[in-house]
C-alpha positions as CSV (number, residue, x, y, z in Angstrom):
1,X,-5.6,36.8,-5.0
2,X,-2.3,36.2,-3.3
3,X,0.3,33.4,-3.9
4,X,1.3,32.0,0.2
5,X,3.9,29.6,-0.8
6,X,5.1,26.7,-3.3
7,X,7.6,24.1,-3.6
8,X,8.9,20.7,-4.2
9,X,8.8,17.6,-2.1
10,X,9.7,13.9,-1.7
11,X,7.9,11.8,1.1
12,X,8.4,8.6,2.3
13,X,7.0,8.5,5.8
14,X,3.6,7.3,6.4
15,X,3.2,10.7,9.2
16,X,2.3,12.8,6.1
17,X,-1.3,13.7,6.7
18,X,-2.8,17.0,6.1
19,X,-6.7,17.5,7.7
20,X,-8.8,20.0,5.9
21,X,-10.4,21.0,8.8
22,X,-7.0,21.2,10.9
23,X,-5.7,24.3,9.7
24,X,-6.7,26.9,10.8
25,X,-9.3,29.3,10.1
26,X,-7.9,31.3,6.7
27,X,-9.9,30.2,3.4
28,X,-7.3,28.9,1.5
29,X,-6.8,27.0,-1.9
30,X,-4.1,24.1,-2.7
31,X,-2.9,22.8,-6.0
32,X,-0.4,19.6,-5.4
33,X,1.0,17.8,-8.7
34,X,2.4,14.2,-8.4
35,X,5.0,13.9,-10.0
36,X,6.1,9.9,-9.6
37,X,5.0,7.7,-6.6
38,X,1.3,7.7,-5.3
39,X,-0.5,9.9,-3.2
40,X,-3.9,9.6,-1.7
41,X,-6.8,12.5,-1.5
42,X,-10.1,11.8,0.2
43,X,-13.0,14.3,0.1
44,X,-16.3,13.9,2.5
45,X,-16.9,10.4,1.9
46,X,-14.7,9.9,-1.2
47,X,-11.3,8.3,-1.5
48,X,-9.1,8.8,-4.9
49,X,-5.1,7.6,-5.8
50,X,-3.0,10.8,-6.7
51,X,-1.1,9.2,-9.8
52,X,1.5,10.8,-12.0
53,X,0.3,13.4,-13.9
54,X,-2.6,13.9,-11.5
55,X,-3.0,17.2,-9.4
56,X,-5.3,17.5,-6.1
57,X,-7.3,21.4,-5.9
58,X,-8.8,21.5,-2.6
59,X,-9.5,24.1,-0.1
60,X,-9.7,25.1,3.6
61,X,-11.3,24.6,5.5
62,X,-13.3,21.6,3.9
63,X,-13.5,17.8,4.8
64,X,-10.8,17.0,3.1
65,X,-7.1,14.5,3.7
66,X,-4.2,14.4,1.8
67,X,-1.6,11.6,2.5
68,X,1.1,9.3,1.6
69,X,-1.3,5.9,1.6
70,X,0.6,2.5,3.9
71,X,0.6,1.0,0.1
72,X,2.9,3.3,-1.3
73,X,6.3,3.8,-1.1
74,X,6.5,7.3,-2.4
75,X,5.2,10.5,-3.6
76,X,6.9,13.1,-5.3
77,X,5.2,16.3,-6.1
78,X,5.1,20.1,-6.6
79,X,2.2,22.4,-5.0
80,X,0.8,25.9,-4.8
81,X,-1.0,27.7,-2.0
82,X,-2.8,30.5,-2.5
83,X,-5.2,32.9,-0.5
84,X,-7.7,35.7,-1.5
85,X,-11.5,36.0,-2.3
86,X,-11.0,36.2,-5.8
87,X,-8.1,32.8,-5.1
88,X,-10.9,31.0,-3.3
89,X,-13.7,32.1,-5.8
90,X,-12.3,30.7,-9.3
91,X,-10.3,28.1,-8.5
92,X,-13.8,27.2,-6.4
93,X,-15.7,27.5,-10.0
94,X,-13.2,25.6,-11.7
95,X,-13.7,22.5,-9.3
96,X,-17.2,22.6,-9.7
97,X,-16.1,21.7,-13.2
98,X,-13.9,19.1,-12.6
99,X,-13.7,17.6,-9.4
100,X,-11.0,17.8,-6.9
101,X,-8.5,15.8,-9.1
102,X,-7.0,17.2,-12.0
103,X,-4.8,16.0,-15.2
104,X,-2.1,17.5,-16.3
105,X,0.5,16.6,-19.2
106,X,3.9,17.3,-18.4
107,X,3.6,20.3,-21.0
108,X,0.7,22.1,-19.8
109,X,0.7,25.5,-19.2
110,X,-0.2,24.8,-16.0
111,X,3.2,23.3,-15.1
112,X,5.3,25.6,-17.2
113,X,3.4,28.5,-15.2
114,X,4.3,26.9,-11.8
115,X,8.3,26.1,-12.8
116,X,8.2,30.2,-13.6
117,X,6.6,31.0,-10.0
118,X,9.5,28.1,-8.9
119,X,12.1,29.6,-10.3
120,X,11.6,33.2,-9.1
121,X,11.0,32.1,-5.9
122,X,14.1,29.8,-5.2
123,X,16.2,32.9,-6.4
124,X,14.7,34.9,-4.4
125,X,13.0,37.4,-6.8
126,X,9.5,37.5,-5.9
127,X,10.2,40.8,-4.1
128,X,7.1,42.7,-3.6
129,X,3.2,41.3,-2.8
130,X,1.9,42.6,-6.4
131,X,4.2,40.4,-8.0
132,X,3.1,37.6,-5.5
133,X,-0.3,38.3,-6.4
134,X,0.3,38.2,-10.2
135,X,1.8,35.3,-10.4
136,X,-0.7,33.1,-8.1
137,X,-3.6,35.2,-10.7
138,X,-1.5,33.9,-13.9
139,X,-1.4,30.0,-12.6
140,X,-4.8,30.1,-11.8
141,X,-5.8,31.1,-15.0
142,X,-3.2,28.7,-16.3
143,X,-4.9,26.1,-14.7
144,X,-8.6,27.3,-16.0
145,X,-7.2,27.0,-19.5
146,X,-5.9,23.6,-19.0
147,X,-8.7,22.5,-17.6
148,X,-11.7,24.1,-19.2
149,X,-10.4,24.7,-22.5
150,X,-12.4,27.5,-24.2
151,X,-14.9,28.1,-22.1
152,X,-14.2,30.9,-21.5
153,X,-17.5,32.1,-19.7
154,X,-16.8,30.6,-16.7
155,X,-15.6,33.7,-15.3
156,X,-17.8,36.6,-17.6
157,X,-20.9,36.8,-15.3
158,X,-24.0,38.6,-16.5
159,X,-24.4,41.8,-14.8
160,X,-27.6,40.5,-13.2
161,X,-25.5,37.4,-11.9
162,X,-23.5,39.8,-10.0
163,X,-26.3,41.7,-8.9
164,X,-28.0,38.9,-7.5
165,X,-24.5,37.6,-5.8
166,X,-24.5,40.9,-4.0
167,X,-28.0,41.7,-3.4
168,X,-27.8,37.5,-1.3
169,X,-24.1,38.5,0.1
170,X,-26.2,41.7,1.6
171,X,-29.4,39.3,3.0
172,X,-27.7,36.4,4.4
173,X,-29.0,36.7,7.6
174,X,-32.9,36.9,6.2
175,X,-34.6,34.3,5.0
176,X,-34.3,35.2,1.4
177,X,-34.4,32.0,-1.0
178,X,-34.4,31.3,-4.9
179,X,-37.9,32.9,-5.6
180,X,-35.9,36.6,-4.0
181,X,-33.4,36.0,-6.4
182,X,-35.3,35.7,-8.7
183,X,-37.5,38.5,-8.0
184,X,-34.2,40.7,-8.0
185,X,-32.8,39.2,-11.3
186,X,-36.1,40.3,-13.0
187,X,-36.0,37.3,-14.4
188,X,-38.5,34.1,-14.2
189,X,-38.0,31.5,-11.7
190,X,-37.0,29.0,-14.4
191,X,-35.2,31.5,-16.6
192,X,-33.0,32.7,-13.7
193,X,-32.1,29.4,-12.2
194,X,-31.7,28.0,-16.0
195,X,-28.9,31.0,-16.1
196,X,-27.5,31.4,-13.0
197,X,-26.3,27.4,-12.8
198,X,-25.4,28.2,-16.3
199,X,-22.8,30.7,-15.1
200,X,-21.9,29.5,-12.2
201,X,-21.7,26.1,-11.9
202,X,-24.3,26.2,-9.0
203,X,-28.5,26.0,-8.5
204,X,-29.3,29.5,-7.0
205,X,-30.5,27.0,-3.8
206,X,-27.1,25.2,-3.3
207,X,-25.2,28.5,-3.8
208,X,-27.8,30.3,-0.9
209,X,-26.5,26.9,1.4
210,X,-22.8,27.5,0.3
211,X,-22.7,30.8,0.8
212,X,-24.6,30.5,4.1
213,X,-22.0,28.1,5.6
214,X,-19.1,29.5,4.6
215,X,-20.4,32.2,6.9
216,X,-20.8,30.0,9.4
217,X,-17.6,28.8,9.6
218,X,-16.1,32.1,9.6
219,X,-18.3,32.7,12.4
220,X,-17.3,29.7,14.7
221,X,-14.0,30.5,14.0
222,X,-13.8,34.1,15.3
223,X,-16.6,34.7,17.5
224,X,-18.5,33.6,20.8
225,X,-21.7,33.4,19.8
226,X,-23.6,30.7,20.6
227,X,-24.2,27.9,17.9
228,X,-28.0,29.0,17.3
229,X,-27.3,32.5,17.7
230,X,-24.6,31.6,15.0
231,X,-27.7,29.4,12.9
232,X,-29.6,32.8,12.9
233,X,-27.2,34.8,11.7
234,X,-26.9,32.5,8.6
235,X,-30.3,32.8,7.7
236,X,-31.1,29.6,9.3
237,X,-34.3,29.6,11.6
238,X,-34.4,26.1,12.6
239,X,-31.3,25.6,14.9
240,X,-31.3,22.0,14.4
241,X,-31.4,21.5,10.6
242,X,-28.3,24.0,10.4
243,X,-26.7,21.6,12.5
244,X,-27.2,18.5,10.9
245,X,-26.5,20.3,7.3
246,X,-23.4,21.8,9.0
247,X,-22.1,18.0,9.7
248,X,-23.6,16.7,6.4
249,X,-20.7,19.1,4.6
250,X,-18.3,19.3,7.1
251,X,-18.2,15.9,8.2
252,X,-18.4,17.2,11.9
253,X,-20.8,19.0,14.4
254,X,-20.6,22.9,14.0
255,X,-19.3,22.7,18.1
256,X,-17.1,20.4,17.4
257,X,-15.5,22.7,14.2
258,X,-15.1,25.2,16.9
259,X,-13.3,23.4,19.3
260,X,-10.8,21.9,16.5
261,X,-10.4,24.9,15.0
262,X,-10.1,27.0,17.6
263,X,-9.5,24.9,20.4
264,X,-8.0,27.7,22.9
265,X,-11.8,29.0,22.8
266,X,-14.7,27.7,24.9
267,X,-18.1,27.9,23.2
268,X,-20.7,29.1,25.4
């Protein structure tokens, strides 16, 4: 759980345009808060206005854009970027709760915790990666309070949750599904999907698909396999269904991902 960078800006020029799937190949989470002025924020197929007092939470890759819409003059914000598995995994949970835009008053914790990490950083006092990684774990909670008030479950799995989280993190490439997990949890099929959406936010079937093609993108990212050899080891047998869920997400072709993302490598 790392904090990568934070700041301040002020844009006026229509050029500012961040692609989700244009940045390389590091799983990543964002936090922007606007300040005054508009922003814009589209997800998949979605479009939403970034108002004051609004914050975006998105990650990379995903099919995402963040801009400074033609219809506004202005957007002033502050942000966060942060980087880690454990980063990626809660600030994931907490945006299964609420979307990928936030409120914030002006006197949340949330902002109070960012004008600390702010402060140090423009002074030049966040000296050593523990204290980088501190601070990006005390916003994130920060924001998890703010956001999700006392429940305070969200991040106190059951020890058969986290069994069952490793025992499909282990399988991925087999073609285990939601009555394995089950089987593993000891648990009935309705019990254990009852609980395990309970805890995290997720039916045991869309976390298998999550899971699955977050794999993939690492995959097509940082190897040469072949896209079905790539579909295999992903748990997916059927070569073409892999590719049109792949695209379904992503909003592109698993090929094409590869060439964007990667573009000095030619898939075979």
């Amino acid at each position: 759980c790392m904090l990568i960078s934070c700041g301040y800006e002020r844009q006026t020029s229509h050029d500012y345009v961040w692609n989700g799937l244009k940045r390389g190949p590091k799983e990543i989470v964002i936090w922007q808060y606007t300040i005054s002025g508009r922003g814009g924020l589209r997800v998949g197929k979605e479009t939403f206005p970034l108002l004051p007092g609004q914050a975006l939470l998105v990650k990379v890759p995903e099919d995402h854009c963040y801009y400074l819409p033609e219809d506004s003059r202005e957007w002033e914000f502050i942000h966060a970027t942060f980087n880690g598995s454990e980063a990626v995994r809660l600030l994931d949970q907490i945006r299964r709760k609420t979307g990928p835009v936030c409120r914030f008053d002006s006197g949340a914790r949330t902002i109070n915790c960012f004008l600390e990490v702010f402060s140090l950083g423009r002074n030049k006092r966040i000296s050593t990666p523990w204290l980088a990684s501190k601070l990006a774990y005390d916003m994130i909670m920060a924001i998890s309070e703010d956001q999700l008030g006392n429940q305070g479950t969200l991040f106190q799995q059951p020890e058969f949750i986290t069994e069952v989280i490793s025992f499909c993190m282990n399988n991925i490439s087999s073609a285990i599904g939601v009555d394995e997990m089950a089987e593993h949890s000891g648990l009935s099929r309705f019990h254990f999907s009852r609980e395990f959406k309970k805890h995290t936010g997720l039916s045991p079937a869309a976390y298998l698909q999550e899971l699955r093609l977050k794999k993939a993108v690492r995959m097509l990212q940082s190897e040469r396999k072949t896209i079905k050899e790539i579909a295999f080891s992903c748990g997916y047998e059927d070569c073409s269904y892999f590719c049109r869920l792949f695209h379904r997400v992503y909003g592109v072709a698993p090929g094409n991902y590869r060439l964007t993302t990667m573009p000095s490598r030619t898939q075979k």
